[in-house]
GUMI-386566 format. One record per residue (C-alpha): residue number from 1; y negated, x, z negated. Coordinates in steps of 0.05 Angstrom, whole numbers, plus 5000, padded with zeros to 4 digits. Each point is the difference from the previous one (the first is absolute). Layout:
BEGIN
 pos   py   px   pz
 NUM    Y    X    Z
...
% end
This chain:
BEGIN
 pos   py   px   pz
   1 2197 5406 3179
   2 4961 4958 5051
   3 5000 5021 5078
   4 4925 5024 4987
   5 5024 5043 4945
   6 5060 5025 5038
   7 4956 5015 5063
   8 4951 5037 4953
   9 5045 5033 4962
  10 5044 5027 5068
  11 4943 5041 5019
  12 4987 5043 4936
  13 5044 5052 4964
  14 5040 4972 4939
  15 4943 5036 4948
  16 4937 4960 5038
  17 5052 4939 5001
  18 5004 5004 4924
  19 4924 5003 4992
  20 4990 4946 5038
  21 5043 4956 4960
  22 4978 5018 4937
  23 4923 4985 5026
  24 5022 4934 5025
  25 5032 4989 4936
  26 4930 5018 4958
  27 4961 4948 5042
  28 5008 4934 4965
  29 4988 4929 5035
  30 4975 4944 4952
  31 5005 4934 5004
  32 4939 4956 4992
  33 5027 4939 4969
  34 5055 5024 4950
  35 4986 5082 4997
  36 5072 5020 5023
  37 4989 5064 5025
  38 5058 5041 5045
  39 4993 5058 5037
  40 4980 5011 5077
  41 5062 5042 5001
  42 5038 4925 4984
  43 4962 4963 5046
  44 5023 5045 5055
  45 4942 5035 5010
  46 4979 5075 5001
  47 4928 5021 4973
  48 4991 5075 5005
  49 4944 5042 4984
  50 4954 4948 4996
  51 4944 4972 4969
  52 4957 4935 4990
  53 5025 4925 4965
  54 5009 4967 5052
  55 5038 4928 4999
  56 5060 4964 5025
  57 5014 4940 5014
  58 5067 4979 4982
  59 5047 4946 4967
  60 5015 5012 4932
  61 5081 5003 4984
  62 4977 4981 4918
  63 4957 4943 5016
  64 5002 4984 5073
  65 4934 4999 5014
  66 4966 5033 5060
  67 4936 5041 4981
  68 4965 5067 5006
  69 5033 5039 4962
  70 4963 5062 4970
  71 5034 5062 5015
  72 4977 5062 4951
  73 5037 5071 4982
  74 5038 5005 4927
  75 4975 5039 4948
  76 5067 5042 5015
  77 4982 5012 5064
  78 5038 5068 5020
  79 4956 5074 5016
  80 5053 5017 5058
  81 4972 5070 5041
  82 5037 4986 5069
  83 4977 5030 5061
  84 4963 4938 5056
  85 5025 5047 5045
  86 5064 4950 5008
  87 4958 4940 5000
  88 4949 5027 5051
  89 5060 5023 5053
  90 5019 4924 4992
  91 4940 4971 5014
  92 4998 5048 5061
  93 5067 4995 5029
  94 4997 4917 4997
  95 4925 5010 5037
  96 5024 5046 5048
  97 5067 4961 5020
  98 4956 4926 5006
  99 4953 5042 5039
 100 5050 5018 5048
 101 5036 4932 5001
 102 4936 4964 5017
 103 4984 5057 5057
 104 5064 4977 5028
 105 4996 4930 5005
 106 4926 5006 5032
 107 5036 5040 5046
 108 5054 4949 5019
 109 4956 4950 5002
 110 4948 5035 5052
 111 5060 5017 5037
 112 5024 4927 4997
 113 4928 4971 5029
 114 4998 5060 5056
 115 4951 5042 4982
 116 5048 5064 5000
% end
């Protein structure tokens, strides 16, 4: 696993873990030049409960070449019914803890110029 899949991953119970890997395993990047197609999951990258085509541009391990590649689901893409639940309390925590951390340094640093 990458670090952003570890860091991702960390946060969630072992059953939203799961469902997240088998989404990022249903969303397919393509290459341009050659069509070698791999997963997101592969790549080191996690796409969850999401939507759109969007592209990527990357370097191809078949070919070589750099390009936008297309990235699309599979027609196997899974039905999972997890809770967001785990997902949302994530996307809270990491909000709330930045939120605090920047708080903190404009504190030190007003009390660094004087002002307190």
């Amino acid at each position: 696993m990458s670090g952003t899949q570890r860091f991702f991953t960390r946060w969630v119970d072992a059953e939203t873990a799961a469902a997240m890997e088998a989404n990022s395993r249903a969303w397919l990047v393509q290459c341009p030049s050659c069509g070698h197609e791999r997963s997101i999951w592969e790549i080191g990258g996690i796409r969850y409960k999401a939507a759109g085509q969007p592209r990527m541009r990357l370097r191809c391990p078949s070919c070589g070449k750099t390009g936008w590649h297309k990235v699309y689901k599979s027609a196997d893409f899974p039905v999972t019914q997890v809770s967001a639940w785990p997902l949302v309390r994530m996307i809270i925590l990491l909000s709330l803890i930045s939120s605090i951390a920047i708080a903190a340094l404009v504190l030190v640093i007003l009390k660094l110029a004087g002002v307190f």
